[in-house]
C-alpha positions as CSV (number, residue, x, y, z in Angstrom):
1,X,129.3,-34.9,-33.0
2,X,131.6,-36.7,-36.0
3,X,132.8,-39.0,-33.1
4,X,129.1,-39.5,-31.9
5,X,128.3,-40.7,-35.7
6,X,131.4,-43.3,-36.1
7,X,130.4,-44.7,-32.4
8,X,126.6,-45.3,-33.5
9,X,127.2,-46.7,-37.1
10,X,129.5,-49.3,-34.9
11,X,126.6,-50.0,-32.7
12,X,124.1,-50.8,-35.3
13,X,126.1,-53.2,-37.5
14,X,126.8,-54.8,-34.5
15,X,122.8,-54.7,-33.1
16,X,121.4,-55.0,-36.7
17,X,119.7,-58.3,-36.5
18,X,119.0,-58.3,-32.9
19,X,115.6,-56.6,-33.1
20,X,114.8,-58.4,-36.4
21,X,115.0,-61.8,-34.3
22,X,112.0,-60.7,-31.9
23,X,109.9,-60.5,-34.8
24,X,108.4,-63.8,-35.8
25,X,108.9,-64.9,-39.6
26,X,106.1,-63.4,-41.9
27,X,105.0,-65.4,-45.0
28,X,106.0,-63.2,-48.1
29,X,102.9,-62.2,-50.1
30,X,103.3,-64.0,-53.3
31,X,100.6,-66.6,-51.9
32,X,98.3,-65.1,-49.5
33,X,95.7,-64.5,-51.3
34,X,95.2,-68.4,-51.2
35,X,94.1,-68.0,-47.8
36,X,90.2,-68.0,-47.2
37,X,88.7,-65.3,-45.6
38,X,87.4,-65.1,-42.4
39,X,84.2,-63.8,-43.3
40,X,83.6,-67.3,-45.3
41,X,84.8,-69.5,-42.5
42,X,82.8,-67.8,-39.5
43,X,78.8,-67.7,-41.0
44,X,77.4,-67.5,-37.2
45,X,77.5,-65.6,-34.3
46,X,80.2,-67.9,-32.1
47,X,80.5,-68.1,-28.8
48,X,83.2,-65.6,-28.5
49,X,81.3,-62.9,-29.4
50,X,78.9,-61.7,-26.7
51,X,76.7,-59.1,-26.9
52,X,74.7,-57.5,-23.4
53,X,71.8,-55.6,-23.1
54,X,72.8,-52.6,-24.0
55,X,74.8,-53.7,-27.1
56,X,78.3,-53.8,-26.2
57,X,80.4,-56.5,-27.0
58,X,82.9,-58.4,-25.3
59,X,85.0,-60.9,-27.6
60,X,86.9,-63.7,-26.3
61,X,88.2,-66.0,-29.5
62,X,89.4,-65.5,-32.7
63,X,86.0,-66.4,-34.2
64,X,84.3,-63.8,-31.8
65,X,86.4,-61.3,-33.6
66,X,86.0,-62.1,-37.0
67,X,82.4,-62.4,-36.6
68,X,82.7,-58.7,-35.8
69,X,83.5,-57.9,-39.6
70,X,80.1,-59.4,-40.8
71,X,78.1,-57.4,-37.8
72,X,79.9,-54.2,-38.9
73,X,79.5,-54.9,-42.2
74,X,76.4,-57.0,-43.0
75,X,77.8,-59.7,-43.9
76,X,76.1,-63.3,-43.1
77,X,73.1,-62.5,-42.5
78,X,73.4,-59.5,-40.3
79,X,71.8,-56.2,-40.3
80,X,74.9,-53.2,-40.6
81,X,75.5,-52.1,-36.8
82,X,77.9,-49.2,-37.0
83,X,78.0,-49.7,-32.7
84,X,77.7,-45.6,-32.0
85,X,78.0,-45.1,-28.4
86,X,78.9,-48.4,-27.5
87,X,82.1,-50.3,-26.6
88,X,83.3,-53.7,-28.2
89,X,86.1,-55.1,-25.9
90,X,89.0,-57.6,-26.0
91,X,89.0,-59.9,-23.0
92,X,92.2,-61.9,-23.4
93,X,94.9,-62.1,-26.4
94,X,93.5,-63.5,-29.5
95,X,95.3,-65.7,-32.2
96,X,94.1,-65.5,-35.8
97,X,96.1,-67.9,-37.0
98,X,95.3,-70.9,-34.9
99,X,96.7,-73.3,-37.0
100,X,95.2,-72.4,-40.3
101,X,95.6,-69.0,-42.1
102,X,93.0,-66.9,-42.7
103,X,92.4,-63.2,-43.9
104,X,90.7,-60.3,-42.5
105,X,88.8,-58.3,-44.0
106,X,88.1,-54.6,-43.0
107,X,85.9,-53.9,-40.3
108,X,83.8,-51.1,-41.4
109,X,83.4,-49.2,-44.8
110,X,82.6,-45.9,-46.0
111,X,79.5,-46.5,-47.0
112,X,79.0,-48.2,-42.9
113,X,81.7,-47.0,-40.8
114,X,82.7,-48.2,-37.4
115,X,81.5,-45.3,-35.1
116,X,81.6,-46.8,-31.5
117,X,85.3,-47.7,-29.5
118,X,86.6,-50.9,-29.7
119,X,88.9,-51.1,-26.4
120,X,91.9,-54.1,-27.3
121,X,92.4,-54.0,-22.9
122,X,96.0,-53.8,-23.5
123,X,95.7,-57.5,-25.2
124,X,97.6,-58.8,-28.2
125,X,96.2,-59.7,-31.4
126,X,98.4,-62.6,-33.6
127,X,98.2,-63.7,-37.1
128,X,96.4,-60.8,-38.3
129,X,96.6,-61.2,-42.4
130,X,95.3,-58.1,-44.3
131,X,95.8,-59.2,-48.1
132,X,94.5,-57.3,-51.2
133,X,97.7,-57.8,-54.1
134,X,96.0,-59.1,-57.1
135,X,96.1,-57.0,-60.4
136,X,92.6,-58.8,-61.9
137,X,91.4,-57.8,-58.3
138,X,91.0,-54.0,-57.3
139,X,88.3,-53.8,-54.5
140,X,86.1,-50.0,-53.9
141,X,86.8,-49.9,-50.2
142,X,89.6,-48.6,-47.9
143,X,92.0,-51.5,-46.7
144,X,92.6,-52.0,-42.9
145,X,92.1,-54.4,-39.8
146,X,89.1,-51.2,-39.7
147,X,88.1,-50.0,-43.1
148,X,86.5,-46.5,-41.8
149,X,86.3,-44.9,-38.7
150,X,83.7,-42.2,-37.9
151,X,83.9,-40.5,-34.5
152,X,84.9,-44.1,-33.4
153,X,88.0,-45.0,-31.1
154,X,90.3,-47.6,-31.7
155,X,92.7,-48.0,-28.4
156,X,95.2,-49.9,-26.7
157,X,96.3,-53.1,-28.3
158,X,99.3,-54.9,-30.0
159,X,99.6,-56.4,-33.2
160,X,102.7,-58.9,-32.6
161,X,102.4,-60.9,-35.7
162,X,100.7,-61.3,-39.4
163,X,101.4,-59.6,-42.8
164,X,99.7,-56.7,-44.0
165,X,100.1,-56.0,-48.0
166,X,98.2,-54.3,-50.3
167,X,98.9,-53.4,-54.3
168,X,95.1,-53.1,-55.3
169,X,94.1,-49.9,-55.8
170,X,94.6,-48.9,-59.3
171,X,94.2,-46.2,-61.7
172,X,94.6,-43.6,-58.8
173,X,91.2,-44.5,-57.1
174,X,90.2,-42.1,-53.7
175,X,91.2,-45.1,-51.6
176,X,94.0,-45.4,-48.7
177,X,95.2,-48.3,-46.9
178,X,96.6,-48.8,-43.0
179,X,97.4,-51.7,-41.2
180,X,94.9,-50.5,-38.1
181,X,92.6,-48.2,-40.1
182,X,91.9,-47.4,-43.9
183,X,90.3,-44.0,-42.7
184,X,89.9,-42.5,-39.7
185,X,87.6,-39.8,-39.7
186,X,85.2,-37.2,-37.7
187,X,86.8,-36.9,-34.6
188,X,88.3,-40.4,-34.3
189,X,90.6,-41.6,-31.9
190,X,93.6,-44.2,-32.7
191,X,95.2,-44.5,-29.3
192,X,97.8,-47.1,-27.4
193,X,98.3,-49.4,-30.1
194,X,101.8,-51.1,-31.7
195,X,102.2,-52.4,-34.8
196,X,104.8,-55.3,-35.1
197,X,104.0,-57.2,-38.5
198,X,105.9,-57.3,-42.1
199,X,103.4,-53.9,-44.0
200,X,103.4,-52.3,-47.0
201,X,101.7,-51.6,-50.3
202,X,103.0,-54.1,-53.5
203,X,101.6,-52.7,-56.3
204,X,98.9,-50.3,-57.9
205,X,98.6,-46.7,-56.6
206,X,98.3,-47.9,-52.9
207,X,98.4,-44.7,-50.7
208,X,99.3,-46.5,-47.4
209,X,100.8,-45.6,-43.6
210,X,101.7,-48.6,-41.0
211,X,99.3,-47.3,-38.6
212,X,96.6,-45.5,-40.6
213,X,95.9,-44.2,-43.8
214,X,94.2,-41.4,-44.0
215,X,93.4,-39.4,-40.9
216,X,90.9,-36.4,-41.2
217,X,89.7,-34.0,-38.9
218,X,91.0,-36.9,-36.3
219,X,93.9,-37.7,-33.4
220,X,96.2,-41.0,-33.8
221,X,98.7,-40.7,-30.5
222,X,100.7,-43.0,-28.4
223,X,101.1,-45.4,-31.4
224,X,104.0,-46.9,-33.0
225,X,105.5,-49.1,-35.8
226,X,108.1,-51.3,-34.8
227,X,109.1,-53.9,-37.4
228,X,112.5,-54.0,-38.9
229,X,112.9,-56.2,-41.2
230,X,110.5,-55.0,-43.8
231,X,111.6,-55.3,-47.4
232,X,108.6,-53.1,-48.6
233,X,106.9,-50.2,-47.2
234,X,105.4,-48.0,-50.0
235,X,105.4,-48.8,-53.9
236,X,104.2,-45.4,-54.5
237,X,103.4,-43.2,-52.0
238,X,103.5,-44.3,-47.9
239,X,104.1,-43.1,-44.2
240,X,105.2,-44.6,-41.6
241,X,102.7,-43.5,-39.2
242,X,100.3,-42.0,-41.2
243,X,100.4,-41.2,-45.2
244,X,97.7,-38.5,-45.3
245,X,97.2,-36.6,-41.9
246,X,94.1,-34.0,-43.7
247,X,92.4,-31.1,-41.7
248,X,89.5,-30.2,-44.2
249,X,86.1,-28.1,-43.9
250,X,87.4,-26.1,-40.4
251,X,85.9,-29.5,-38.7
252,X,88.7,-30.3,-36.3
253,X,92.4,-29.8,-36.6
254,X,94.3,-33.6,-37.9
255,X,96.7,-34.6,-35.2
256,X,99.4,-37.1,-34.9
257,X,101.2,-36.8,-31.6
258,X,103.5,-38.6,-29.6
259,X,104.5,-41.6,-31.9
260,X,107.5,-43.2,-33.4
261,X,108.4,-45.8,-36.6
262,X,111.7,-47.5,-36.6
263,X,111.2,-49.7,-39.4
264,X,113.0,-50.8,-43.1
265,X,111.8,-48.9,-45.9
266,X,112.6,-50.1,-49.5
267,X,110.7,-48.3,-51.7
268,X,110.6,-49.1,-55.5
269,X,112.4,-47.2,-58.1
270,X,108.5,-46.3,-59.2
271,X,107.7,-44.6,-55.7
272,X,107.2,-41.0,-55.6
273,X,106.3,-39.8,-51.4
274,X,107.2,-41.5,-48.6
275,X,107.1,-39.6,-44.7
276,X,108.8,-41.2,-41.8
277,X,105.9,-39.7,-39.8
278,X,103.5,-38.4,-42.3
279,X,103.7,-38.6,-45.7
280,X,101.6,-35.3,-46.5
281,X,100.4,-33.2,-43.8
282,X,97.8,-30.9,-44.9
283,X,95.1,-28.5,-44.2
284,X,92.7,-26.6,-46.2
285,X,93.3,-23.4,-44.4
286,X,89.7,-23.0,-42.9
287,X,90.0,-22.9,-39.5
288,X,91.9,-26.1,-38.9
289,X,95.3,-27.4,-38.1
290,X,97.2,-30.5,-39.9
291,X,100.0,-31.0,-36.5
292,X,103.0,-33.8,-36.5
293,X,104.0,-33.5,-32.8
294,X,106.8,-35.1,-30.0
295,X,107.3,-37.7,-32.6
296,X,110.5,-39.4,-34.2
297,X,111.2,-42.1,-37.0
298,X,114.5,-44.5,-37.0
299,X,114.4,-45.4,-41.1
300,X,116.5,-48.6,-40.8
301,X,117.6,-48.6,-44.6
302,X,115.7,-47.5,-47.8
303,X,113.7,-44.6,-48.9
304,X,115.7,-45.2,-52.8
305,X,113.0,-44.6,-55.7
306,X,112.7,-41.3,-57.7
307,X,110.6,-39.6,-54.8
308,X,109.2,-36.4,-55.3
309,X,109.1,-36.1,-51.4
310,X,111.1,-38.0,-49.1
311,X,111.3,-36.9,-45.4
312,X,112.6,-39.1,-42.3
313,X,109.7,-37.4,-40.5
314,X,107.7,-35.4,-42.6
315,X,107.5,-36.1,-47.2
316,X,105.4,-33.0,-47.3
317,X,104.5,-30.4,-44.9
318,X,102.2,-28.2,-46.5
319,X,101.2,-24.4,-46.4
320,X,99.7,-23.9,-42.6
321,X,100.7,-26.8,-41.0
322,X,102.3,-27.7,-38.0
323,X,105.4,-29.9,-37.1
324,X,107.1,-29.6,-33.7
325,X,109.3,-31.3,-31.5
326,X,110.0,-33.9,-34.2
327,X,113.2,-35.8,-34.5
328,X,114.7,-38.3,-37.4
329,X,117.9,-40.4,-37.9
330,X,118.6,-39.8,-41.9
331,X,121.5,-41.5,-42.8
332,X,120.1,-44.5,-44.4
333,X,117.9,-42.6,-46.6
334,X,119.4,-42.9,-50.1
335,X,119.6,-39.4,-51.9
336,X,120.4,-37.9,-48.3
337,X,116.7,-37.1,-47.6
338,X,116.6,-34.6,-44.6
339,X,113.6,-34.4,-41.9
340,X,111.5,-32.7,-44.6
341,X,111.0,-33.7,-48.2
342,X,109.2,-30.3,-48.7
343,X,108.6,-28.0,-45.8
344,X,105.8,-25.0,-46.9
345,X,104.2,-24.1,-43.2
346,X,106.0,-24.4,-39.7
347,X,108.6,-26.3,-38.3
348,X,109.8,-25.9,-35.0
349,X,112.5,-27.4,-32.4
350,X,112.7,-30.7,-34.8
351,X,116.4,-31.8,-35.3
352,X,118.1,-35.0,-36.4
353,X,119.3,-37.6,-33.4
354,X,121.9,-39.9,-33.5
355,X,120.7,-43.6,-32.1
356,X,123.7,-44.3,-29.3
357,X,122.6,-45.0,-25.9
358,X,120.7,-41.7,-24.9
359,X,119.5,-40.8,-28.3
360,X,121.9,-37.6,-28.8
361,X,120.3,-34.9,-30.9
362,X,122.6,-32.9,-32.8
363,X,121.4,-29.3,-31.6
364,X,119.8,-28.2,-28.1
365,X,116.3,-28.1,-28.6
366,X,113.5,-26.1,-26.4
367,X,110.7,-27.8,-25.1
368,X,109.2,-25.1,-23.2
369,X,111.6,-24.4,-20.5
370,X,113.7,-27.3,-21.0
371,X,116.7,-27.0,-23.2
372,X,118.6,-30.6,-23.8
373,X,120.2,-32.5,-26.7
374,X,118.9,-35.4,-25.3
375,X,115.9,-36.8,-27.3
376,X,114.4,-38.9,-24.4
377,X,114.6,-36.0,-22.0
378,X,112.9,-33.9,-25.1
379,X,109.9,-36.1,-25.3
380,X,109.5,-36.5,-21.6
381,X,109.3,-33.0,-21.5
382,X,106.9,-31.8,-23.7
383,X,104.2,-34.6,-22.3
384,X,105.2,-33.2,-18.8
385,X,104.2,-29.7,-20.3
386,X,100.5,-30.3,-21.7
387,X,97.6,-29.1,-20.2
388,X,96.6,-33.1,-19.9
389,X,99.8,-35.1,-19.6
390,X,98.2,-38.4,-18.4
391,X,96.6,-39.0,-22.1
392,X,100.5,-39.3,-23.3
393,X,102.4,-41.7,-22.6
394,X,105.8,-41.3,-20.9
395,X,109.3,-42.7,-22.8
396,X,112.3,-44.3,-21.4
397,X,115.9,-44.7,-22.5
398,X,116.6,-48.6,-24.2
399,X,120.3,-49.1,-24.5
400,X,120.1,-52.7,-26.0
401,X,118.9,-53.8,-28.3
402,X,116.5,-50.7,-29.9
403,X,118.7,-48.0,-28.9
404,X,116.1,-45.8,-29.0
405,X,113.3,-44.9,-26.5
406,X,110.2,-46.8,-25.9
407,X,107.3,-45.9,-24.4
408,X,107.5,-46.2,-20.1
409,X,104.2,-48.0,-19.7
410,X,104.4,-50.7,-22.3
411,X,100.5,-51.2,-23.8
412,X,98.8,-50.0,-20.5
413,X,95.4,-48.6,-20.8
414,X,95.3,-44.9,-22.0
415,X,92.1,-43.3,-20.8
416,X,89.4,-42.2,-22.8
417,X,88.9,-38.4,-22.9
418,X,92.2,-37.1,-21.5
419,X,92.4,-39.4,-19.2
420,X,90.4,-38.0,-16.8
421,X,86.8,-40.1,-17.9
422,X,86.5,-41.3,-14.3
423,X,86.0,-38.2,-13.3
424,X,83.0,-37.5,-16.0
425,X,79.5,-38.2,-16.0
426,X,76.9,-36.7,-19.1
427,X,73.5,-37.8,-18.0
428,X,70.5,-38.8,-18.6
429,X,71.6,-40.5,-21.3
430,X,69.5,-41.4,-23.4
431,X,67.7,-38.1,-23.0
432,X,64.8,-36.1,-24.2
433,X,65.6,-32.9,-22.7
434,X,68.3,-31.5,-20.7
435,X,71.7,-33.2,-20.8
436,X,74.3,-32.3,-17.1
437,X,77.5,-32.9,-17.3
438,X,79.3,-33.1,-13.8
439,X,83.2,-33.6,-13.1
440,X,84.3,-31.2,-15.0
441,X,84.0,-27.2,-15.1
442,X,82.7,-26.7,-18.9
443,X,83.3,-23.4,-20.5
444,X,82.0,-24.6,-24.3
445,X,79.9,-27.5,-25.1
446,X,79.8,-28.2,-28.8
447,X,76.7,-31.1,-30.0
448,X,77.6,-32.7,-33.5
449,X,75.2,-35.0,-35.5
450,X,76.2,-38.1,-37.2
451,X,76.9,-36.5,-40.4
452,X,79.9,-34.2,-38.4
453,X,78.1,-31.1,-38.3
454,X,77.9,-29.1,-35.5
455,X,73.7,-28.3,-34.3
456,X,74.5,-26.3,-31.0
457,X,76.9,-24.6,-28.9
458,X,76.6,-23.4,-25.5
459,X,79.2,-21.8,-22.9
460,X,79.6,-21.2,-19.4
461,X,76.9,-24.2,-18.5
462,X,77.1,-27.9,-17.2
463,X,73.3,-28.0,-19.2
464,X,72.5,-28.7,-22.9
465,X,68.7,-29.0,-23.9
466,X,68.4,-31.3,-27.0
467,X,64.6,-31.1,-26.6
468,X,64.9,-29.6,-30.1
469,X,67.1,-32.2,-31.5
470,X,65.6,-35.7,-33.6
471,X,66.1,-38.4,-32.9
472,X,69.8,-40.0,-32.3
473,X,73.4,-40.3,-31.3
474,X,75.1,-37.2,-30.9
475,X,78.8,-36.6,-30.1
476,X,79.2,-34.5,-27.5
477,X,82.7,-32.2,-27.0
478,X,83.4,-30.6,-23.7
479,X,86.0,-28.2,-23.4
480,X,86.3,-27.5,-19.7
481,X,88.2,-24.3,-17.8
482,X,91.3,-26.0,-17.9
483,X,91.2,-26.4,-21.8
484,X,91.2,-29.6,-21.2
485,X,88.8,-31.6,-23.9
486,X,86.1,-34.3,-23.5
487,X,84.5,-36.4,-26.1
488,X,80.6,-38.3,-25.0
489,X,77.9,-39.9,-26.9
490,X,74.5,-39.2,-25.9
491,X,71.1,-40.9,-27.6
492,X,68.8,-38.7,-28.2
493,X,65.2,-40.1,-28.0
């Protein structure tokens, strides 16, 4: 194993600047808060942004998605549309930047959060500037390409160049930032998507994670952060995938599953948590599960600061919770941070890899019958062992220039509900009375209302009867004989 060390610290001073040359240059933040916002340069609906009959969306510019920030929002004129139970969709790539820099504002807020899917097709989005770092300047809202999910989806789509920097939440405000999503909540769905882009929190009491920064009672899978020359990450507290992953209230367990960050992290001498994974990992022991799963982190350099938790995958894994079949390379981490800052509930078959060609762990691991040291073999095989393997996506070994794996299928399309939607169909819908579902076997069907609270349960039926229910969209979970789980909206009317 010492010899396996000496080889891969050879490796990577020789690689070190490849992978920083595929990213393109990022403007450092000092100025860009000069830039106008979007929201002020796009004050009608453009051409790009095409809405059908039955309210979904298909945008095709730059301007077409921007103008999807003021009909989220209510901005220009517009009446809030949160877009439950429809789908806004990317048609081609889109470039923000288009020869004059703009900022983005969050798409959805708490107070109206994005609650239908918006489907990215597997495009790419450029010159995506998120920028909140002024002092004089500390906005109420959750920071994010989307401010708030609720039961929404956000899938399959690539970020390949921008800045994302926040420093504005001060005083300790209930606020979190992410470079996809400020909060994810209810059920949500962050699937497929890469980050690529210069991220991190500047200032203030930012609580911020590359992907997403606070996900409750909700999934984020098959993502990844993949930028490595990032002078900042956290400034107080950060994760690399996600800072707070939060099962609260018994609602739903938090998951984050299947994922990776390999990625600079120089945190200042003032920042306290940082998780190569998840920063805290937590739940409030009613009912549901806070899970890190088939995950790893490469930390390129970083993690100094006087941190009260500092974990290449996990800062804090609290009392209850779940981490399993993780994996971390720790020897840039100043102070010798190990996987775990702090490790209260359960850890199992995680162990540290060394990044030479096949990504040798340093113990055997079991993933269930397979027993290997190799760490792409290991996350092959525990997608190959879930119920619903085709909602994961596969890895592959990279020998130059990551030295790490990648995922097998690039930014394909995941499916929607375990990747097995074609084979659903929950009708009528809208619907007054009885609700079928055909397909699928179902052995529970659970109805929740917009606020997140479950108003009826049946088993052993294809049939629910929302006669009794008002008026509205309903999320509909299907858990069929295979354990396999489903997620429809139906409009009751």
């Amino acid at each position: 194993m010492k010899n396996i060390r000496l080889i891969a610290l050879a490796a990577f001073m020789m690689l070190g600047t490849r992978m920083q040359a595929q990213n393109k240059v990022d403007p450092w933040p000092h100025y860009i808060e000069e830039y106008p916002l979007w929201i002020d340069s796009v004050t009608v609906q453009p051409n790009g942004f095409v809405m059908d009959a039955n309210g979904n969306v298909e945008i095709s510019t730059p301007e077409g998605l921007a103008w999807l920030i003021s009909a989220a929002n209510g901005m220009n004129g517009c009446e809030p549309d949160n877009f439950d139970g429809r789908t806004v969709r990317l048609t081609c790539d889109i470039d923000l930047d288009a020869g004059a820099h703009r900022r983005f504002s969050p798409i959805g807020s708490r107070e109206h959060p994005f609650m239908g899917t918006f489907d990215g097709g597997g495009h790419t989005i450029d010159g995506l500037y998120v920028a909140y770092n002024s002092p004089e300047y500390d906005p109420a809202f959750d920071i994010g390409m989307f401010g708030c999910l609720k039961h929404g989806t956000v899938k399959d789509f690539v970020v390949n160049s921008g800045l994302f920097v926040t420093g504005h939440h001060l005083n300790g405000s209930e606020f979190f930032d992410g470079c996809l999503v400020g909060v994810s909540d209810s059920l949500s769905v962050v699937d497929g998507c890469i980050v690529k882009i210069r991220a991190g929190s500047a200032g203030g009491d930012d609580q911020c994670g590359s992907i997403v920064g606070l996900n409750r009672n909700s999934v984020v899978r098959n993502c990844a952060y993949c930028y490595a020359d990032n002078d900042y990450l956290v400034s107080r507290n950060g994760g690399g995938i996600v800072y707070h992953n939060l099962s609260e209230g018994g609602y739903a367990d938090a998951e984050v599953v299947n994922c990776f960050f390999y990625g600079s992290v120089r945190g200042s001498y003032s920042a306290q948590s940082f998780g190569g994974i998840v920063c805290f990992n937590e739940s409030d022991s009613q009912g549901g599960k806070a899970v890190v799963k088939n995950c790893f982190t490469e930390v390129l350099s970083g993690l100094n600061g006087f941190m009260e938790y500092k974990g290449s995958v996990v800062g804090c894994n609290m009392k209850g919770c779940v981490v399993e079949n993780c994996y971390g390379h720790i020897w840039n981490n100043y102070g010798q941070a190990g996987l775990f800052g702090d490790n209260q509930g359960l850890a199992m078959e995680c162990a540290e890899f060394v990044p030479t060609g096949p990504c040798q762990l340093e113990t055997n691991v079991m993933v269930g019958s397979t027993s290997t040291d190799i760490m792409v073999d290991a996350l092959n095989a525990w997608v190959d062992m879930q119920e619903s393997p085709s909602i994961y996506k596969h890895w592959k070994p990279v020998y130059e220039p990551y030295y790490i794996p990648m995922f097998e299928d690039g930014i394909e399309a995941v499916g929607e509900n375990n990747g097995t939607a074609f084979l659903l169909s929950v009708y009528p819908n809208p619907a007054s009375g009885v609700v079928r579902i055909e397909g699928v076997e179902a052995d529970e069907v659970q109805v929740y209302n917009a606020l997140g609270q479950m108003v009826k349960t049946v088993r052993g039926t294809n049939e629910v009867d929302v006669a009794d229910l008002a008026d509205g969209v309903y999320l509909v979970r299907i858990r069929d004989k295979e354990g396999r789980i489903f997620l429809e909206k139906v409009m009751v009317r």
